[in-house]
N, C-alpha and C positions, 0 to 999 in steps of 0.2 A: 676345693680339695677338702677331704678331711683329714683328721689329726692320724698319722701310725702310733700305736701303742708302743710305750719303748722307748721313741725317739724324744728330743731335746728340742724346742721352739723357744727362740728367746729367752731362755732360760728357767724353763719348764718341763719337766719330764712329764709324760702322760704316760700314767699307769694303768688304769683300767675305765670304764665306762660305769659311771654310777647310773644315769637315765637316760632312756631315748624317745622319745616321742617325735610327733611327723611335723613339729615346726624349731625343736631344736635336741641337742646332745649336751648332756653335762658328765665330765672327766672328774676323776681323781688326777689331780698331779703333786707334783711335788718343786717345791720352789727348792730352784739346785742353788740358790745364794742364802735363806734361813733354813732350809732344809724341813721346811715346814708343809705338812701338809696342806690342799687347799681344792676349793673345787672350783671349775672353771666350767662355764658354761657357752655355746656358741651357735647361734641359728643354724640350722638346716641349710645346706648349700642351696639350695634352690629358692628356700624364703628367700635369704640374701638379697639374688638374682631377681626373683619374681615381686615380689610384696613388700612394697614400700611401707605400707603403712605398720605391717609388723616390724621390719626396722627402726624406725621412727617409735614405736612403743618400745622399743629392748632399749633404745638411746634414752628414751626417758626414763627406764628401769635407771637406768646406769647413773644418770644422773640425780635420782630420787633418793637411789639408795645409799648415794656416796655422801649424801650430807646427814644421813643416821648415825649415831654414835652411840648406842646403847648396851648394856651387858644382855636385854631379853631380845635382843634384834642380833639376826645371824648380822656379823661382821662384814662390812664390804673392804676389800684389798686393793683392786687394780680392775680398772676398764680402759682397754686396749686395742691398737690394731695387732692381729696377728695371723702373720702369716697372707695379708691381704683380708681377714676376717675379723667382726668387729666380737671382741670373747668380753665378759663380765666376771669377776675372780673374788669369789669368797670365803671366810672363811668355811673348813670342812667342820660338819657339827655330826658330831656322832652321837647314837642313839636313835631309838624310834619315835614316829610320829603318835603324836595325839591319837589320831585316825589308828594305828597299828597296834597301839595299845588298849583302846575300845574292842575289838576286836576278841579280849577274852573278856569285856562287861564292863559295866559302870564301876567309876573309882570309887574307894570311900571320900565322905564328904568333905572333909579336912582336905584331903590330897586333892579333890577337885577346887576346891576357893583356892589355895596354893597354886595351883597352876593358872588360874583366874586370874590373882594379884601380878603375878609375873606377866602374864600376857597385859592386863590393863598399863604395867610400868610400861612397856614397850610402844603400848598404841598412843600413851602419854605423851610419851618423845614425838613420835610422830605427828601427833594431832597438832602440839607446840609449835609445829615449821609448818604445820599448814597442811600437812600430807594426809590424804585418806587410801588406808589400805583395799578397799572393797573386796575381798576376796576373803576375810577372816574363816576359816573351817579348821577340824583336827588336822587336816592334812599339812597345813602351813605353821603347825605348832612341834616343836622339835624337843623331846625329854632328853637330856643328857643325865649322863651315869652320875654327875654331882648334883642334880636335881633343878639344873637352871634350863628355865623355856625357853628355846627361844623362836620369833618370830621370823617368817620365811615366805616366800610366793607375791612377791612387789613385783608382781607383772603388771594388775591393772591398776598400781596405787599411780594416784594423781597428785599437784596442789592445784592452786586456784587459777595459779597463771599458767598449767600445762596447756597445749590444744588439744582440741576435742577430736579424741579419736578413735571414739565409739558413737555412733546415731544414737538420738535419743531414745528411750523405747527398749531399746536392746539390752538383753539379756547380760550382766555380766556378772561373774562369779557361780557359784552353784545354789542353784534353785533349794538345796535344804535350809540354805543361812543366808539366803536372798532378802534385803530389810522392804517391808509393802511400799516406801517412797519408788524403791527403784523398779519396783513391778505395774505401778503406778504409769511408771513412764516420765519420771522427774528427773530433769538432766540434769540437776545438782545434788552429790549427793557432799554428807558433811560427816565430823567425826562421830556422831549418831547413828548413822549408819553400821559402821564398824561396831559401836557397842550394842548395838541389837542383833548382831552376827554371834558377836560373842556371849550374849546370852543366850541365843541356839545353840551353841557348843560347852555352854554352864549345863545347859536341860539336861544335853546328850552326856556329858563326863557322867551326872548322876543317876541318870537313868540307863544308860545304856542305847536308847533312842532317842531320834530327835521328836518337838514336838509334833508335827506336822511329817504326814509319811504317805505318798503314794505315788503310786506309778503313771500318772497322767500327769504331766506337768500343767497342766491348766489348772487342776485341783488343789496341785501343790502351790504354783503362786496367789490362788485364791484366799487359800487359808491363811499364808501371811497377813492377807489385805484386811479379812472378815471373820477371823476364829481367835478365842482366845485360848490358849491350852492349858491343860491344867496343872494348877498346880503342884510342883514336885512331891510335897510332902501328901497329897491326896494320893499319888499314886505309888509312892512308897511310903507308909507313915513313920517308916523310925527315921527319915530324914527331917531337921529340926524345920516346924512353919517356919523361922528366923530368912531362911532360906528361901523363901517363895518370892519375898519381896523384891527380895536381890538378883535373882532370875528374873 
């Protein structure tokens, strides 16, 4: 079944549909006991039904994300059965993405290491329990209107003792912030990983592109493996050298 807009589910109003994509649907609701906004999230009826193994990765979402406690990490609330459906309930974080805000150009540089430092506290937390984000991009970096980041999209974050439930070899995250171990076809990856992601998303904050760009993805994960790109301050010079190393 899916949710009616309007109605009350164990103690949840659902107000409107923030996202929908073909493996699940995430709501605004509102909690009718703190009155608190929140976003709730719940597979696609048919994944449910059909595909276990994406269940079995949203259960470890659930579980991954309920031992985070950080101010740069979206909040988790409640992972639930409801309604017969298994939902994951976080906080609602308003503002735009990384990625949305790129969109009118590279930040100044100040404001880009700022956002840097907030994301590296969060992946800190994380790395600490053990956890690898692997999906680190603008898209999973959330600006709020008081200026705090915070981290988002622990669909394919793992620890050490998750199961394996992706094949080796295979592609995950997006090929722009893909780190060359996982293109390599290395079935471990570590919190390294994540911070080579996020220095493709330092390049892009200051540049406006990433450094590696085109439309055949074999080309694209070759460059990861075999190109060094250059750096920032070469291609914008009022950007300080100080800057290249850290990228």
């Amino acid at each position: 079944m899916s949710f009616e807009l309007g109605h009350i589910y164990s103690g949840y109003e659902f107000l409107d549909i923030v996202q929908r994509s073909k493996t699940e649907i995430a709501y605004r609701v509102r909690n009718t006991l703190t009155q608190q906004l929140e976003l709730l999230r719940v597979l696609a009826h048919g994944i449910q039904l059909e595909d276990q193994q994406q269940v079995e990765r949203f259960m470890r979402e659930m579980k991954v994300h309920a031992s985070l406690v950080h101010p740069n990490v979206v909040m988790f609330r409640n992972a639930m059965e409801l309604e017969r459906q298994l939902v994951l309930i976080t906080e609602l974080v308003e503002g735009p993405t990384l990625a949305e805000r790129l969109t009118l150009g590279p930040l100044p540089w100040r404001e880009a290491v700022g956002i840097t430092r907030q994301a590296l506290a969060g992946l800190a937390c994380a790395h600490g329990l053990g956890i690898v984000h692997r999906n680190i991009t603008p898209q999973h970096l959330t600006l709020t209107p008081s200026g705090v980041v915070k981290i988002s999209g622990f669909e394919m974050a793992k620890t050490a003792a998750s199961p394996q439930l992706t094949q080796i070899g295979t592609v995950v995250g997006s090929l722009k912030y893909i780190p060359p171990e996982q293109v390599k076809g290395s079935g471990t990856l570590d919190p390294r990983s994540d911070l080579y992601s996020l220095g493709i998303v330092l390049y892009e904050t200051l540049l406006g592109r990433t450094p590696f760009e085109s439309k055949i993805q074999f080309e694209l994960m070759l460059a990861h493996v075999s190109e060094i790109p250059k750096p920032p301050s070469e291609v914008n010079p009022e950007l300080p050298k100080a800057l290249d190393a850290v990228v």
